[in-house]
N, C-alpha and C positions, 0 to 999 in steps of 0.2 A: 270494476276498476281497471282502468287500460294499463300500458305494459311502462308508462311512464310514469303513470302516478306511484304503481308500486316500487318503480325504482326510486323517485322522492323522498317514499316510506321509508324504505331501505337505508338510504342516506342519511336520514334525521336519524334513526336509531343508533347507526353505528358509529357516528360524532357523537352523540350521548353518550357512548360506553367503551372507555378504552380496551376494555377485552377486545373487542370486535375492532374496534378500530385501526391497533398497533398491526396484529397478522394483517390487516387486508393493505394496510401502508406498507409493510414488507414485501409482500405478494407482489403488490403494483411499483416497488421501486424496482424488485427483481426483473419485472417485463419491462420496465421500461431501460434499464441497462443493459439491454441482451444477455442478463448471466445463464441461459440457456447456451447463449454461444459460447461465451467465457467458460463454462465449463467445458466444450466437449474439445476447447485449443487446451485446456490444461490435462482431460484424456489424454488427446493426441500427443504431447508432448511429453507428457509424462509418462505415455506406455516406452516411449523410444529413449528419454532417462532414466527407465528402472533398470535396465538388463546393467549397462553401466556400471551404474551407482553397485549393483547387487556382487560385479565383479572386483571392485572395490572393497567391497566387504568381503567378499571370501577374500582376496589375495589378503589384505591385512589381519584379516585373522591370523590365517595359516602365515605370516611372516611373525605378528605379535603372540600370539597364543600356542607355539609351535609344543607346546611343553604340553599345554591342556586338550584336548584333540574335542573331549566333549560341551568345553565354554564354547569349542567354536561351533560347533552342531546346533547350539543351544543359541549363540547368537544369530545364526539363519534361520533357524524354527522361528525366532521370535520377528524377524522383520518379514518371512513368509505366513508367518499366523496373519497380516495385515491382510492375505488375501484367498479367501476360503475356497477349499476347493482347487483355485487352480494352483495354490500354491506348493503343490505337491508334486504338479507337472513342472514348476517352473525350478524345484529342486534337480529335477531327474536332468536337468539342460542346461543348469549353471554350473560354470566350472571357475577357475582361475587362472591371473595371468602367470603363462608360465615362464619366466626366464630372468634374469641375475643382473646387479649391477644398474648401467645407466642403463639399459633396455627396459627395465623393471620399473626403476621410477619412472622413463617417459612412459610407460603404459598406464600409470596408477594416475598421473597429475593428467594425460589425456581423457581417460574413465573420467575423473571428476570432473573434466571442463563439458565433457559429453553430458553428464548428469545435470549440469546445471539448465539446460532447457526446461525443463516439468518446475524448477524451481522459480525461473526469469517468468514463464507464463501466467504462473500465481502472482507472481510482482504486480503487472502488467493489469493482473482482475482487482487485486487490490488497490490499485489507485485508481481504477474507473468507476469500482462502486464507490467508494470515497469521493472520487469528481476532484481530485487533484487538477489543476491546471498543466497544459502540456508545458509551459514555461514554467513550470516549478516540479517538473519527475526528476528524479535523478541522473546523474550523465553516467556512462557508462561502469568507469570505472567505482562508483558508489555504487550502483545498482551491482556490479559482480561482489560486490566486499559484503553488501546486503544478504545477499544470494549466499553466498561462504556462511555466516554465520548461521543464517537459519539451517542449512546443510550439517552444522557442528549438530545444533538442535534437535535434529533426526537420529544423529549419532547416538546424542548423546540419549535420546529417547527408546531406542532399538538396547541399549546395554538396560537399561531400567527397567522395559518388557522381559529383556532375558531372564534379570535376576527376581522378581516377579514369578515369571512363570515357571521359574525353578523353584520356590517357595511353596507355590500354591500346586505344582505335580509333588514334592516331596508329603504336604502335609494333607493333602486332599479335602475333605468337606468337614474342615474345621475351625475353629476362631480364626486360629495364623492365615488359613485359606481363604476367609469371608474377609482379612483384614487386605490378605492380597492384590485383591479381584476390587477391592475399594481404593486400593494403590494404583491398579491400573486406569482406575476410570483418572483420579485424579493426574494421572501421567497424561493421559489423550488431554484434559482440559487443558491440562499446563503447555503442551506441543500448542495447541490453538492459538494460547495467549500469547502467545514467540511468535508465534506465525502473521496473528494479526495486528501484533504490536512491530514488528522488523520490517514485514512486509510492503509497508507503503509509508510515504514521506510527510504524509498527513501530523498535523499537531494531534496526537491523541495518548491519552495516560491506559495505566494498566486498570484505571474503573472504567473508561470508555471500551474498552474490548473486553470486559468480563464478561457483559451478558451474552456474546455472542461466544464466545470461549465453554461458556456452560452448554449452550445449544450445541454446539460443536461437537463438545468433547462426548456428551454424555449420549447426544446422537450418532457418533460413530463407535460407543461401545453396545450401542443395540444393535448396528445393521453389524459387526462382527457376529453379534451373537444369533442373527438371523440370517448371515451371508450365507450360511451353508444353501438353506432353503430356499433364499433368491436366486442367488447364482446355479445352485443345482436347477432349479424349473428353468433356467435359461439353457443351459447346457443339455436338458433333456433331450430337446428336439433338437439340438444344433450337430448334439454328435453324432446321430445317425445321419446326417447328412454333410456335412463336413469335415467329421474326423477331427485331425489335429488341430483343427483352424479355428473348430467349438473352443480350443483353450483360450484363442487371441481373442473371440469376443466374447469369453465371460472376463477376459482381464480387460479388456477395453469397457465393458458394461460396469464391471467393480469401481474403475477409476473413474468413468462417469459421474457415480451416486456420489463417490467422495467428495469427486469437485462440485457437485452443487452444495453440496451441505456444505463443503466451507465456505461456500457463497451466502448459504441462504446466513451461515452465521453471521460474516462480515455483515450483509446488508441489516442484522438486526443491531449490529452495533452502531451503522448509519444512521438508521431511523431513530434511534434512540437519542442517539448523542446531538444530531441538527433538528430535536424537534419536528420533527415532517412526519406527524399526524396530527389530527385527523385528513383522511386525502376524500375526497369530493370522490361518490358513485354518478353523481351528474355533472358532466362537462361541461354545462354552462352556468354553476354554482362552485363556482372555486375556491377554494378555502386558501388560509395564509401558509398553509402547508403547501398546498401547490405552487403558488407561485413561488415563495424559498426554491422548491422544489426544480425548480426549470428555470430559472437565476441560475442554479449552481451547474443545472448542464449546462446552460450558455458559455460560462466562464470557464467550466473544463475544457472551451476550445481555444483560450488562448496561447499565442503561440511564442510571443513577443515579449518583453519588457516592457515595450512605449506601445504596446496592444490595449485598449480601454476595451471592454463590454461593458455595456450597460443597458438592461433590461427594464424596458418599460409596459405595461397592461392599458388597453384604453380604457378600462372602465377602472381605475387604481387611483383614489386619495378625491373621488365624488363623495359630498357631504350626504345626509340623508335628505335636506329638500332639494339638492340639485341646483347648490349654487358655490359647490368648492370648486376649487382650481384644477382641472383633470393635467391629462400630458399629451402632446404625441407621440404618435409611432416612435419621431427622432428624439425625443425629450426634452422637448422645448414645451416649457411649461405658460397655458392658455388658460383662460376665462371659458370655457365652453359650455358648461353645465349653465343649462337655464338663457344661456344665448345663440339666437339663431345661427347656424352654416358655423357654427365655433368661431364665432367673429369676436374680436375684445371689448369687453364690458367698456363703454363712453361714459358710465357714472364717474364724480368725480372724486378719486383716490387718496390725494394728499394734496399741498400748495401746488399753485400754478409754478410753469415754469420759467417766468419773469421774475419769480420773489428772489431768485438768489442775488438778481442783477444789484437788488438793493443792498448787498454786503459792502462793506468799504473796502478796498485794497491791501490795508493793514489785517483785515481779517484774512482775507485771500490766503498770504503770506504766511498769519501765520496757523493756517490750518494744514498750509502745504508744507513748513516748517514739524510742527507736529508730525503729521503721516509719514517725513520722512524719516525719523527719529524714532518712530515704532518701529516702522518696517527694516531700517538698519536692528534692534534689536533682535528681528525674529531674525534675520539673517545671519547673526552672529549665532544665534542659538541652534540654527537648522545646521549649519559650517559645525558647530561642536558635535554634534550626534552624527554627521556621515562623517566626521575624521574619527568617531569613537567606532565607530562599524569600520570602518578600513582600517585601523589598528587591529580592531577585535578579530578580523577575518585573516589579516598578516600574520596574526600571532598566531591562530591556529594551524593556517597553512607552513610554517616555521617549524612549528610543534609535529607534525605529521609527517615533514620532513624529513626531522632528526628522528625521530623514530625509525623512519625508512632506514634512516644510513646506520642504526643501530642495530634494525635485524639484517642488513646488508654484511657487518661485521658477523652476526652470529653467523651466515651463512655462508664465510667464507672460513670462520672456526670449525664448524660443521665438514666441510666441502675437504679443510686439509687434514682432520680424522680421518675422514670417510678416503681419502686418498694413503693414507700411511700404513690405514688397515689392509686394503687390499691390498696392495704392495708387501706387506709383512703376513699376511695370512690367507688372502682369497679366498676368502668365504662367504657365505653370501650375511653376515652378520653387520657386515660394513654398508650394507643397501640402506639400513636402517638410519648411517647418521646422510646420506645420500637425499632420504626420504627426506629427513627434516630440513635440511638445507634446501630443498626442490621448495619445501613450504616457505621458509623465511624468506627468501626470494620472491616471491610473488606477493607475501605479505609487502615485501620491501617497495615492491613494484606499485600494488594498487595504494600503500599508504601515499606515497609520490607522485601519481595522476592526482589523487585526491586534494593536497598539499597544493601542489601547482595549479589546478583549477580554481582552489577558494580565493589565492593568492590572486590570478587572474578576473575572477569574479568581480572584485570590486574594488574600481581604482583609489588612488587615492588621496588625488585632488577633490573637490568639494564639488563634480560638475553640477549638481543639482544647485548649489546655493548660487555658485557664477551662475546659471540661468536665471535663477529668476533675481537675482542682484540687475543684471540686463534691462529685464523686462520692469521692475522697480525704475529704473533710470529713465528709459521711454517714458511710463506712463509720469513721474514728476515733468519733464520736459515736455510734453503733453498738455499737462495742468497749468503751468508757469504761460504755455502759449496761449492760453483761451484768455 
């Protein structure tokens, strides 16, 4: 048997059995999305947002926790356990920011805004395995308010590890321990589920990113459990020959495995959710998986509102004897199948086109009577649903507004604390309502882009209905002429 028929073979088998099928549709969506690339920009960026982010963490500790010295130990243990091995060097090199006041907050809100690259890069993979259209990502200031929350998520993920792995050091290899160590897998699934449900702008619920949340989660609680080992055989050879630098690429190699796996999770939530298996081992036996499949990267390139794609297959919607209606290239639907040079069938299809001539006048009228009396109808109805989305988008925008000016006020309550303290006591205790004010502000700020762009979004006049109310008028005056 030649090296095609086996592939043939191969093909019928694994459309027969979704076992084999779903992996090799995952497999082939991952290559065909570059998440190869995708992950090594969420490496790169994410190695140059962890230092950041980690100074972040210590400084707030040591400002909120000043009282407990070992919660704070315990909560850098627990976001350095994320990374075995080197996370011991990268203990001995983190430090905090040190200094009071407005110096202090600009350094903590600039940390965070540095952090947020490894986070905006995950955005970025997330909506290209999804196959979002470029005219439907987020605009900026959504994509940073996106970004902030999954960042609280980390947060709030990193406190959960600590108190976890204080549990399970306290009680060691016991129920309470085995119940721990089952708490933390569940914490990594739940980070996923946040991660792939906030991360991209896709319509998707919290059962659509389960199954990839369980890959995820339960996949990054084994390479923890085997990072020593991988990462150690990397670092083997590296630190006899580059010394400190062995540290940068077991932590650039760490953050690697990470980001595929959230990749490979994401893409099984893909495949799963648009159907797009079984995928074709022969490329010139295409399944309806493939073509979904490359429709959807087409459309991920639109860039426009008034952008159309539309994908068509020369061999898509031929009957079995070769006498349905194919397409072209452009979409212009032909008689080809079963007619020579794709010429149009000359059988004849319906009355000739002299029978109408036989209508009387009165019919004329009132059949152009009628058609206009529906299509005023649909007009009236299309004018109610875009004035109920331009309400419905004003009122949000409204809503997101007054929110702004409501944390605007906290943060100017905050801001004259924060100025009464130091002035009455100079200590550095007043940084604290400084901090939260630095945050309501910027809450206040991106609720306000937000607000103002929905608002801008979409106007609200009817322009769709006066279009085609227009184009209704022509074609009656049109009809009246003939």
């Amino acid at each position: 048997m030649d090296a095609r028929g086996f592939v043939r073979r191969a093909d019928r088998f694994q459309r027969r059995h979704p076992a084999v099928a779903f992996p090799y549709a995952v497999v082939k969506h991952f290559g065909e999305d570059s998440a190869g690339n995708l992950a090594a920009t969420m490496a790169y960026y994410g190695f140059f947002s962890l230092f950041p982010l980690l100074l972040v963490l210590v400084t707030g500790a040591a400002l909120v926790l000043r009282d407990d010295p070992q919660l704070q130990q315990r909560l850098l243990d627990s976001a350095l356990a994320q990374f075995p091995i080197v996370g011991e060097d990268i203990r001995e090199n983190v430090g905090r920011i040190e200094a009071s006041g407005l110096a202090l907050a600009i350094g903590i809100v600039t940390s965070i805004w540095a952090g947020l690259g490894g986070i905006r890069s995950a955005q970025y993979a997330m909506e290209t395995v999804w196959d979002v259209p470029y005219v439907r990502r987020p605009s900026t200031p959504k994509a940073i308010a996106r970004a902030f929350v999954m960042l609280a998520a980390f947060g709030v993920f990193i406190l959960g590890a600590a108190v976890l792995a204080s549990v399970a050091g306290g009680v060691g290899l016991t129920v309470l321990g085995v119940l721990a160590w089952v708490g933390s897998v569940l914490l990594n699934i739940a980070l996923f589920l946040v991660l792939y449900r906030v991360l991209t702008t896709a319509h998707v619920s919290w059962s659509d990113v389960l199954p990839g949340g369980l890959v995820a989660g339960i996949g990054w609680t084994a390479l923890l459990a085997l990072g020593g080992w991988i990462i150690g055989n990397r670092l083997e050879g590296a630190s006899n020959t580059y010394g400190f630098f062995a540290v940068v690429i077991g932590l650039l190699a760490w953050l690697h495995l990470g980001s595929q796996l959230t990749i490979v999770g994401a893409e099984v939530n893909v495949v799963r959710r648009n159907r797009l298996w079984p995928r074709a081992l022969d490329a010139d036996d295409m399944t309806e998986a493939d073509r979904r499949t490359l429709r959807r990267f087409a459309k991920q390139e639109t860039r426009r509102e008034d952008e159309i794609v539309s994908v068509h297959f020369e061999n898509e919607g031929r009957g079995a004897a070769g006498s349905a209606a194919g397409a072209t290239p452009d979409g212009d639907a032909t008689m080809r199948a079963g007619v020579p040079n794709g010429s149009r069938s000359t059988g004849p299809a319906g009355p000739p086109p002299w029978a109408e001539q036989k209508r009387s006048l009165g019919d004329i009228i009132r059949s152009v009577v009628d058609g206009a009396t529906a299509l005023m109808r649909k007009e009236i109805e299309l004018a109610k649903i875009e004035l109920a989305e331009a309400v419905a988008a004003r009122g949000k925008g409204i809503g997101m507004m007054a929110a702004a000016g409501v944390f605007g006020l906290f943060a100017l309550g905050f801001a004259a604390a924060a100025g009464s303290a130091a002035l009455e006591r100079v200590v550095p205790d007043w940084a604290a309502h400084l901090i939260v004010a630095a945050v309501f502000v910027l809450l206040a700020l991106v609720l306000f882009l937000v607000g103002r762009a929905a608002m801008r979004a979409t106007p609200v006049a009817p322009e769709k209905t006066q279009a085609t109310i227009r184009d209704d008028v022509r074609l009656v005056k049109e009809r009246i002429g003939r």
